[in-house]
C-alpha positions as CSV (number, residue, x, y, z in Angstrom):
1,X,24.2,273.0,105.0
2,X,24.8,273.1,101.4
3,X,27.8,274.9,99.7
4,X,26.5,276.9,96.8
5,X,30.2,278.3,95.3
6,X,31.6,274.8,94.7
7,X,30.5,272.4,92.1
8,X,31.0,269.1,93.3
9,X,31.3,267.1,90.1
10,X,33.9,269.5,88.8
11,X,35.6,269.0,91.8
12,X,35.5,264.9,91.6
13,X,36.2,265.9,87.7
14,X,39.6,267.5,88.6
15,X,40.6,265.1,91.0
16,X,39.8,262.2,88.8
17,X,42.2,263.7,86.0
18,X,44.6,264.7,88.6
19,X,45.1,261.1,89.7
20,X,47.5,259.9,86.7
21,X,49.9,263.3,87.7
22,X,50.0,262.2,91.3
23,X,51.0,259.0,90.4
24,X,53.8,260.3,87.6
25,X,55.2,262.6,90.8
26,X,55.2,259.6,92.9
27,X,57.1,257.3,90.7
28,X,59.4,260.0,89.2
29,X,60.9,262.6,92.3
30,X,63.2,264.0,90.2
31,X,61.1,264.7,87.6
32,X,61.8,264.3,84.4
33,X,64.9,265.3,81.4
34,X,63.3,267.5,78.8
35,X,65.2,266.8,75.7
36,X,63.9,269.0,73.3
37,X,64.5,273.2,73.6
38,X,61.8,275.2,72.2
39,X,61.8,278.5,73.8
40,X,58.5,279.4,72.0
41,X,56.6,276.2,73.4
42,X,58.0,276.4,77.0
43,X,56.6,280.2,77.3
44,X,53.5,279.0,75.7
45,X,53.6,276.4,78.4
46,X,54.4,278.6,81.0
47,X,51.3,281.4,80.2
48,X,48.6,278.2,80.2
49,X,50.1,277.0,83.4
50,X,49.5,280.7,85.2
51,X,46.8,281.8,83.6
């Protein structure tokens, strides 16, 4: 059977450079304290994140 509408080294791709965020959610459950307020930068943030 092969699976035509997923790319399997984009997959392993992903979860490669996924593997460092894991671990930073492992070690860190709370999260972490964002020091700096910049409106601007946190929508920009936001819009990459959902789009």
């Amino acid at each position: 059977m092969q699976i035509e509408w997923i790319n399997i080294y984009g997959l392993a791709f992903v979860m490669i450079i996924m593997i460092q965020n894991i671990i930073f959610a492992i070690r860190n459950k709370d999260g972490f304290d964002n020091l700096w307020v910049n409106k601007p930068v946190e929508a920009v943030e936001q819009i990459g994140r959902f789009c």
